[in-house]
C-alpha positions in Angstrom: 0.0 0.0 0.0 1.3 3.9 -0.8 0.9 7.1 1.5 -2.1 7.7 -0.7 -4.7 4.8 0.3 -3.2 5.0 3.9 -4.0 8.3 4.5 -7.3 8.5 4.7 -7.6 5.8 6.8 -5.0 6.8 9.5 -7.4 10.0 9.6 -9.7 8.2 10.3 -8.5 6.2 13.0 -7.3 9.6 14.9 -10.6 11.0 14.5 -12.3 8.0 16.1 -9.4 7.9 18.9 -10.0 11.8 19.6 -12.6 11.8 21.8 -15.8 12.4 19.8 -18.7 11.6 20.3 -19.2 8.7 18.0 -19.1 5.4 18.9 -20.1 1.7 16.2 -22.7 0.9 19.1 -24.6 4.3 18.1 -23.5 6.4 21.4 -24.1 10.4 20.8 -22.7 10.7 24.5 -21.5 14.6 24.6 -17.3 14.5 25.1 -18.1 17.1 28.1 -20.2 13.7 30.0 -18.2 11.4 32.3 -19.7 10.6 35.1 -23.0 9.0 36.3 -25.2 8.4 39.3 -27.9 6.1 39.6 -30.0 6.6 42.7 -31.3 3.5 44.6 -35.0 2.9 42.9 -37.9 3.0 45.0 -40.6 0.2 44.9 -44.3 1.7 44.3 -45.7 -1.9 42.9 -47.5 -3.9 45.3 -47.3 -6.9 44.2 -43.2 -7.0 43.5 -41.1 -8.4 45.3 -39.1 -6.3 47.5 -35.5 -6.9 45.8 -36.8 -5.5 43.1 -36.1 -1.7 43.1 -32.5 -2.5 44.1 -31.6 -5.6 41.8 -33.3 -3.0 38.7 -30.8 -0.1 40.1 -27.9 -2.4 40.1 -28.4 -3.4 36.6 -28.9 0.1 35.5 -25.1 0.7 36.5 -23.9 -2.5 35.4 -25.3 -1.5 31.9 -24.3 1.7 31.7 -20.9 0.7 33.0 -20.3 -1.8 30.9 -21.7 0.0 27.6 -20.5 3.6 28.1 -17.6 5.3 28.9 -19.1 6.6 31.9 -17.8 6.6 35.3 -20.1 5.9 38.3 -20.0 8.5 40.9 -22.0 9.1 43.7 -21.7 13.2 43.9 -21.5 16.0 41.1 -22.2 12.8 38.5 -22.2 14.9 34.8 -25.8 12.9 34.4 -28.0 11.3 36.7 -30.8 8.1 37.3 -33.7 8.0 40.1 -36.8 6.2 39.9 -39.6 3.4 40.7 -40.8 0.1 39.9 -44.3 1.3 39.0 -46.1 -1.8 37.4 -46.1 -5.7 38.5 -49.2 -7.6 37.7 -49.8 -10.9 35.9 -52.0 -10.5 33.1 -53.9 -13.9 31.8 -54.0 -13.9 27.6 -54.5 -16.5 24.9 -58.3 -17.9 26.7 -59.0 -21.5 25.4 -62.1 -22.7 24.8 -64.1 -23.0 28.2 -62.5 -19.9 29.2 -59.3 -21.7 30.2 -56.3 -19.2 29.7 -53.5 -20.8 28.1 -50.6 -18.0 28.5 -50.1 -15.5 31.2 -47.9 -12.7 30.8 -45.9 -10.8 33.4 -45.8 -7.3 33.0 -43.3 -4.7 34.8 -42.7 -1.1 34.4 -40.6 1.2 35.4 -40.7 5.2 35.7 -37.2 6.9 35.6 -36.2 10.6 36.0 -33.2 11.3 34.0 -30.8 14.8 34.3 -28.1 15.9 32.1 -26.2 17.9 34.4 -24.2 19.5 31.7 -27.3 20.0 29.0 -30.0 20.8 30.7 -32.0 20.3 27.6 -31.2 16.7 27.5 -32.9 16.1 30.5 -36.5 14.5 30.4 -38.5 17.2 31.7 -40.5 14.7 33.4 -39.9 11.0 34.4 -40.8 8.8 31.1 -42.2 5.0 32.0 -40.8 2.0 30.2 -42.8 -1.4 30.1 -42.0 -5.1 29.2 -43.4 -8.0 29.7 -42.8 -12.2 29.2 -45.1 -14.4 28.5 -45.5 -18.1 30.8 -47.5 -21.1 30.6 -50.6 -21.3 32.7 -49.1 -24.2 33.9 -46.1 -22.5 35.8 -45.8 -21.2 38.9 -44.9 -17.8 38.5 -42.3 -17.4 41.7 -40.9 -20.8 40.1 -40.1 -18.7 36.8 -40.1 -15.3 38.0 -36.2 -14.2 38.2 -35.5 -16.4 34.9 -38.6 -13.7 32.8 -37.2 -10.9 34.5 -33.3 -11.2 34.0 -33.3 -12.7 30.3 -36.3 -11.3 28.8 -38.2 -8.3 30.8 -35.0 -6.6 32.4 -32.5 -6.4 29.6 -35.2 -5.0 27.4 -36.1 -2.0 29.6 -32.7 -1.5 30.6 -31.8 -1.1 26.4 -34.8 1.1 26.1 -33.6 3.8 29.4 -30.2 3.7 28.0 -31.2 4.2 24.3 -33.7 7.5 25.5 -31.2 8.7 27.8 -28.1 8.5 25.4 -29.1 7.7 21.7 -32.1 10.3 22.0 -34.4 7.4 20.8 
């Protein structure tokens, strides 16, 4: 290869290496952003159970932590989590004949608050709710499935769609 075809593509490479904002995952986090601070969430759901709030809060740092260049800290963070576990109910769907339900589906929602300590205008100027849910056989106990619908289908969906609003703009 000549200076020619290489040239561009060193440019490139310092570009990305610069610090912008750009990342292949579809970041737009602002350069001026390091920190973060998730505060514990609070449970408002009556029928969740009451590691709920604070197994949710945990995985909201984990992802950021883990997906971001963002650094957790607890005071002055550059942007900032708080909410509650709003929603937990069983909802019974697909009826068979007789009235039998054949599927249930568990539903769970969350309400988060987000600040941009740096932008203000890229904080939600109120708290937004984000919903899932995973469906079960009538047959199952839900407390015998519960943490499996939450941690492989319910919570890593909600977590994408908090981090994509707070950070993608989505």
């Amino acid at each position: 290869m000549n200076r020619i075809t290489i040239l561009p593509f060193v440019a490139l490479m310092l570009w990305m290496i610069s610090g912008c904002c750009y990342s292949f995952k579809g970041i737009s986090i602002d350069p001026d952003v390091n920190t973060f601070f998730v505060q514990n969430f609070e449970g408002q759901a009556t029928a969740a159970p009451p590691t709920l709030p604070l197994e949710f809060t945990e995985r909201l740092k984990d992802k950021i932590r883990l997906e971001s260049r963002l650094n957790l800290k607890n005071t002055d963070a550059d942007v900032e989590f708080s909410g509650k576990v709003v929603e937990f109910r069983v909802v019974p769907v697909a009826p068979k004949p007789g009235e039998q339900v054949a599927l249930n589906q568990l539903y769970v929602g969350v309400s988060v608050q987000f600040f941009n300590n740096k932008d203000n205008k890229k904080s939600w100027p109120s708290a937004r709710t984000f919903r899932h849910f995973a469906e079960f056989d009538n047959t199952q106990e839900l407390l015998s499935i519960q943490d499996q619908l939450l941690t492989q289908v319910i919570y890593p969906q909600i977590l994408e769609d908090i981090f994509n609003a707070a950070f993608n703009d989505w």
